[in-house]
C-alpha positions in Angstrom: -134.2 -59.6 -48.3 -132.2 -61.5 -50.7 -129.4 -59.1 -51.3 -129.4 -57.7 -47.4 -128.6 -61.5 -46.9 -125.9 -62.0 -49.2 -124.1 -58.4 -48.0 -124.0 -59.9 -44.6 -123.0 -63.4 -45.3 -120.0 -61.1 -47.0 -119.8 -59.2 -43.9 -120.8 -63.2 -40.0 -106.0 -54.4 -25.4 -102.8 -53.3 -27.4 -102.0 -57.3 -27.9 -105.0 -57.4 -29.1 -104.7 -54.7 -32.2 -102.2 -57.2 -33.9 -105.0 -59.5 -34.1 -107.7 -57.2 -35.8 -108.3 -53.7 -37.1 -108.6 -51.6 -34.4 -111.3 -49.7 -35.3 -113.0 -52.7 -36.6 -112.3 -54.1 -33.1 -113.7 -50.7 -31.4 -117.8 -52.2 -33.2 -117.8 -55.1 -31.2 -119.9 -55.3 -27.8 -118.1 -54.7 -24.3 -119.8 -58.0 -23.1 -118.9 -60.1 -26.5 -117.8 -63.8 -25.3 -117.4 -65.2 -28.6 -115.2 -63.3 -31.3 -114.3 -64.9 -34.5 -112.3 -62.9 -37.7 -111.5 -63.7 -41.1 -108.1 -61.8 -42.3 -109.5 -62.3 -46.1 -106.7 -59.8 -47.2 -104.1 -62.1 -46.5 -106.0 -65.2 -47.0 -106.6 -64.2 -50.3 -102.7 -64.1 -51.6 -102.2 -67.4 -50.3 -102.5 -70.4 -52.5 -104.8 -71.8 -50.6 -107.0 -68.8 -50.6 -107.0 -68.1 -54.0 -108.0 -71.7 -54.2 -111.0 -71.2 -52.3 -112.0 -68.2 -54.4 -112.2 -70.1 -57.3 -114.9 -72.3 -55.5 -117.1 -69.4 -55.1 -120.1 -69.6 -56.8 -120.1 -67.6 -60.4 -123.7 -67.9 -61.2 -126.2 -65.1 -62.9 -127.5 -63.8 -59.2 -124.0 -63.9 -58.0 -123.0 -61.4 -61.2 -126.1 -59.5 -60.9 -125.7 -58.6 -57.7 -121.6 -57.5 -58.3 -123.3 -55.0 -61.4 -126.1 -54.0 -59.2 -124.2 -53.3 -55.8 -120.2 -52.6 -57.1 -119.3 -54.9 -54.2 -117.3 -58.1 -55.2 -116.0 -59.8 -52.0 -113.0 -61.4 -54.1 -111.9 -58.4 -54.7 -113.2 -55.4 -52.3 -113.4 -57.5 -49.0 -110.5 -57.1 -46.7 -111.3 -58.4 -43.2 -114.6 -59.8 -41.2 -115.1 -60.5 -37.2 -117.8 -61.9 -35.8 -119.1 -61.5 -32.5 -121.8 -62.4 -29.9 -122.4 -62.3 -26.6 -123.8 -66.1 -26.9 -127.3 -65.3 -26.2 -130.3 -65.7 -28.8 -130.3 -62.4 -31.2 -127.2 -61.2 -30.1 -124.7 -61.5 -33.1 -122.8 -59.0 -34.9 -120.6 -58.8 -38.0 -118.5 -56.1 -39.0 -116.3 -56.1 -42.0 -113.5 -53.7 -43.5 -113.1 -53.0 -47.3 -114.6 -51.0 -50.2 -118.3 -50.0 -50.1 -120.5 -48.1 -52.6 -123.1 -47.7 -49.5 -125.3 -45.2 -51.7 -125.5 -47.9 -54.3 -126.1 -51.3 -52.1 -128.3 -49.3 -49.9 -130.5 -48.5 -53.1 -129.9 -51.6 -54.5 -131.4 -53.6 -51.1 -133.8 -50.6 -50.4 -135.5 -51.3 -54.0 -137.1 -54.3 -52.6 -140.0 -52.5 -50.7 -138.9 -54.6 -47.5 -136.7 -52.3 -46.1 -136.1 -48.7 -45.1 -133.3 -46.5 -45.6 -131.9 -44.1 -43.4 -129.4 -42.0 -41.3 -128.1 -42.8 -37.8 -125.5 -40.5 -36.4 -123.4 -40.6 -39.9 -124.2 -44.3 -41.4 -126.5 -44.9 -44.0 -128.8 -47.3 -42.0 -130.9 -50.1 -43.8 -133.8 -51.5 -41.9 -136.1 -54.6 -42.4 -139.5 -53.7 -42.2 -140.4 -56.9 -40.7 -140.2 -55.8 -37.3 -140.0 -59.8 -36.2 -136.7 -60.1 -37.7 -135.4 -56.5 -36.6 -132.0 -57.2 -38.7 -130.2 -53.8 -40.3 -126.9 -52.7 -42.1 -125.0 -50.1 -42.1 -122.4 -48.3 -44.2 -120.2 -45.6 -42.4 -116.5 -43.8 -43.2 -116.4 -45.3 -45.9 -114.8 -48.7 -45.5 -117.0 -50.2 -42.7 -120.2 -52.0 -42.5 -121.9 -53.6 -40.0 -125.1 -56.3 -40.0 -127.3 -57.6 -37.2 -129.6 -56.4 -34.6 -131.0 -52.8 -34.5 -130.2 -52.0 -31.4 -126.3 -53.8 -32.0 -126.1 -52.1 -35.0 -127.0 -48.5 -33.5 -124.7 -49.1 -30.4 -121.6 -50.5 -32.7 -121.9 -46.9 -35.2 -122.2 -45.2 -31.8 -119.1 -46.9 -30.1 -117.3 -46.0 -33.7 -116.3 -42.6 -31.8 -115.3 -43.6 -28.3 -112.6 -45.8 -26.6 -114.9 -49.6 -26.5 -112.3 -51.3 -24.1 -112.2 -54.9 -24.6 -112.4 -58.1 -22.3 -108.9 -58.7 -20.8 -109.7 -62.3 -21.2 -110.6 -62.5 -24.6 -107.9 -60.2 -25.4 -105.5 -62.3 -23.8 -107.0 -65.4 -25.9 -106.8 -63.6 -29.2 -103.0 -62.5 -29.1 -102.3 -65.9 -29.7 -103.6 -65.7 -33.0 -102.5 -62.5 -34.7 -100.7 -64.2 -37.6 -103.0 -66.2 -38.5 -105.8 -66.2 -41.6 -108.8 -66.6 -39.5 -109.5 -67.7 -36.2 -112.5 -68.4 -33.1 -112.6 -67.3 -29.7 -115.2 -68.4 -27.2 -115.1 -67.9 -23.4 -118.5 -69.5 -23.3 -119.0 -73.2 -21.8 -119.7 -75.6 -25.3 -122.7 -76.6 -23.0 -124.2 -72.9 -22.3 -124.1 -72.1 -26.4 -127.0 -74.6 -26.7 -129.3 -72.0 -24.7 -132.1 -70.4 -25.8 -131.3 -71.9 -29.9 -134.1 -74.7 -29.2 -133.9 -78.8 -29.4 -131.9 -80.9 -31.7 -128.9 -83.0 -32.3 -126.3 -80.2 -31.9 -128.0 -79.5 -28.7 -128.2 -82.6 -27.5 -124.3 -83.1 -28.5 -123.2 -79.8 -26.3 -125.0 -81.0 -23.7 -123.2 -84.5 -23.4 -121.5 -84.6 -20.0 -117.9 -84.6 -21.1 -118.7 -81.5 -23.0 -120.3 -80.3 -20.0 -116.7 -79.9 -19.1 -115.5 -77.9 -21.6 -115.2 -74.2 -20.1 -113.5 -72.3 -23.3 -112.8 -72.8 -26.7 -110.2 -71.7 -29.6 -108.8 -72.3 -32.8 -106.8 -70.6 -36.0 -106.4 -71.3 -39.6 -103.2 -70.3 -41.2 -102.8 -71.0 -45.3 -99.0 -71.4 -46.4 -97.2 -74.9 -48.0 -98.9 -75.9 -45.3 -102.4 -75.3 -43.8 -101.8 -75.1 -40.2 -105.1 -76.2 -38.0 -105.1 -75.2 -34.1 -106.9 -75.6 -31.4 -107.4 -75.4 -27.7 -109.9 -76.2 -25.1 -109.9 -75.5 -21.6 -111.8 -77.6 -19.5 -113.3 -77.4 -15.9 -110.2 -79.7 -14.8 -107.0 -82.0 -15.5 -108.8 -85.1 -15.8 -111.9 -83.6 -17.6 -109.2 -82.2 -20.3 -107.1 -86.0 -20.0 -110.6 -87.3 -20.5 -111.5 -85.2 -23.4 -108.1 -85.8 -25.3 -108.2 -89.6 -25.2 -112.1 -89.2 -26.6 -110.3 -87.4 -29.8 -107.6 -89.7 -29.7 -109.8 -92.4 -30.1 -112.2 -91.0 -32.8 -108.8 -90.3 -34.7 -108.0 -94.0 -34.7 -111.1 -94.8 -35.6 -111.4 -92.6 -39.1 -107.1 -94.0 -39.8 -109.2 -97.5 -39.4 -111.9 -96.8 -41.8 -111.5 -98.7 -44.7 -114.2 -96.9 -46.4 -112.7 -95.5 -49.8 -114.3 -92.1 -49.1 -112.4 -92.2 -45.4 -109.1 -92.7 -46.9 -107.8 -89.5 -47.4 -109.6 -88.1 -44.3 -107.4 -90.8 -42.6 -104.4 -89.6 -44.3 -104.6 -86.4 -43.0 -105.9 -87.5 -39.4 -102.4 -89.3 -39.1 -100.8 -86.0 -38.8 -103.1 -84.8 -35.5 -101.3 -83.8 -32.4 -103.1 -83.8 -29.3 -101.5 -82.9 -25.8 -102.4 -81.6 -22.6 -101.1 -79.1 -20.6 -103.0 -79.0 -17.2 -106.8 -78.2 -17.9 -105.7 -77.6 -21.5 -106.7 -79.7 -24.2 -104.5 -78.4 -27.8 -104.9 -79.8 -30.8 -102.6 -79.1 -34.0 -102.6 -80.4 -37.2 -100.9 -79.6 -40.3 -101.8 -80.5 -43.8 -100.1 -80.2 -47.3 -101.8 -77.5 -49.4 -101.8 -79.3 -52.4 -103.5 -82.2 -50.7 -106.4 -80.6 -49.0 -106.9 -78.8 -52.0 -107.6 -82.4 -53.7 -109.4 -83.5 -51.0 -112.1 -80.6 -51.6 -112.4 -81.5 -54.9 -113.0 -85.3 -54.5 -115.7 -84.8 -51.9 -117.1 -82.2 -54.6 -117.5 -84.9 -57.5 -120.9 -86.8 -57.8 -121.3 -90.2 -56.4 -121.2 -92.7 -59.9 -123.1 -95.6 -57.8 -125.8 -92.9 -56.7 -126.2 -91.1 -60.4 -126.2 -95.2 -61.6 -128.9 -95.3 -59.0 -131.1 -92.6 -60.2 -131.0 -93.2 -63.4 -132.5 -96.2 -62.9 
């Protein structure tokens, strides 16, 4: 189960083709509502991304799993999307790049925890734990796809037909076609809770000003500067007037902070721009490469006063 989870942690309209590999596009679900994807082929020739390689981890399972498998996502991953129709179970990832499938399908078959198999030209891997249901599957050589059974079987079958896509979310996703990875949900912030249990993330969507919030979107684009977006459209004018003066205000508060690890966070908060257009909330921000790079690797170093601490 270990490597099964590590290949898919590698893997979470004509406007819309600019935005995404078509035929990695054509896997996703008719009904999807939320649709994120990773470019990792041009984030990775950016600065910034090659910084963020770097971080990866570069420990003994990590290299044993590269030997074992031929797959190294720094090198042979080119592009991931997400999607889900927002209800429990229903996720999908898809991803584009270079795929020994015979050898990570025997690799994660050796286990004894999963079966492999065919399905209509993909070599299929299944979890024998029939409570957890989850596959992958390797097919034309440079796809793969990780999830449900059933999502899994229905993406490999879509593979050969026209899958049209949701006007809406294509319309949504045009916006972002340059950029290095972005997010679309046409699901209320309040609905996403459903059917994922109790807790404080619940209890936070279901706040009544994020009640409000009908759609959501954002982009990440790595250059000089790392460009930040995003966009929510709520129920109304005032709910999205409401909503922006809410992140104006928490924005004030971090620039206020004088808490030396909210210093640079505050920094960088001094460059937010929040407007409103209508029921539109947008929110932009841009930071210096070099400087979010050294805020990374500040919040990576250990806390002195805590390792003083236990030592004692």
């Amino acid at each position: 189960m270990r490597y099964i989870a590590l290949a898919s942690a590698f893997l979470s309209a004509s406007s819309f083709l600019s935005a995404a590999d078509p035929a990695l596009l054509n896997l996703v679900m008719p009904d999807a509502q939320v649709v994120a994807r990773v470019n990792v082929a041009k984030a990775k020739t950016s600065i910034f991304g090659q910084f963020l390689l770097r971080q990866m981890p570069d420990d003994g399972d990590f290299a044993k799993f590269i030997n074992a498998s031929g797959f190294d996502p720094r090198r042979d991953l080119q592009e991931v999307l997400m999607a889900s129709t927002a209800g429990p179970h229903n996720g999908l990832v898809a991803a584009r790049g270079s795929f020994d499938a015979a050898k990570i399908s025997a690799l994660v078959a050796a286990d004894g925890k999963h079966t492999m198999t065919t399905y209509n030209g993909a070599q299929l891997l299944v979890a024998t734990d029939t409570q957890s249901n989850q596959s992958i599957a390797f097919f034309d050589g440079n796809f793969a796809v990780a999830g449900d059974l059933a999502l899994v079987k229905a993406a490999i079958d879509r593979r050969k037909s026209n899958n049209p896509v949701n006007p809406q979310l294509a319309s949504k996703v045009a916006m972002y076609g340059a950029a290095d990875a972005w997010t679309v949900s046409l699901v209320p912030l309040a609905g996403l809770s459903k059917g994922h249990g109790a807790g404080a993330l619940n209890g936070m969507l279901q706040g009544d000003l994020l009640k409000n919030v009908a759609e959501t979107s954002g982009s990440l684009t790595f250059d000089s500067l790392v460009h930040v977006t995003g966009e929510v459209v709520a129920n109304s004018d005032k709910d999205a007037t409401a909503l922006g003066d809410v992140v104006k205000f928490l924005a004030s508060m971090i620039q206020t902070d004088g808490g030396e690890a909210g210093a640079p966070v505050a920094t960088l908060v001094k460059n937010l721009n929040v407007s409103t257009d209508g029921k539109i909330l947008k929110l932009a921000l841009a930071i210096p490469e070099a400087q979010l790079e050294s805020l990374i690797q500040s919040s990576e170093k250990p806390n002195h006063k805590q390792r003083s601490v236990e030592k004692i």
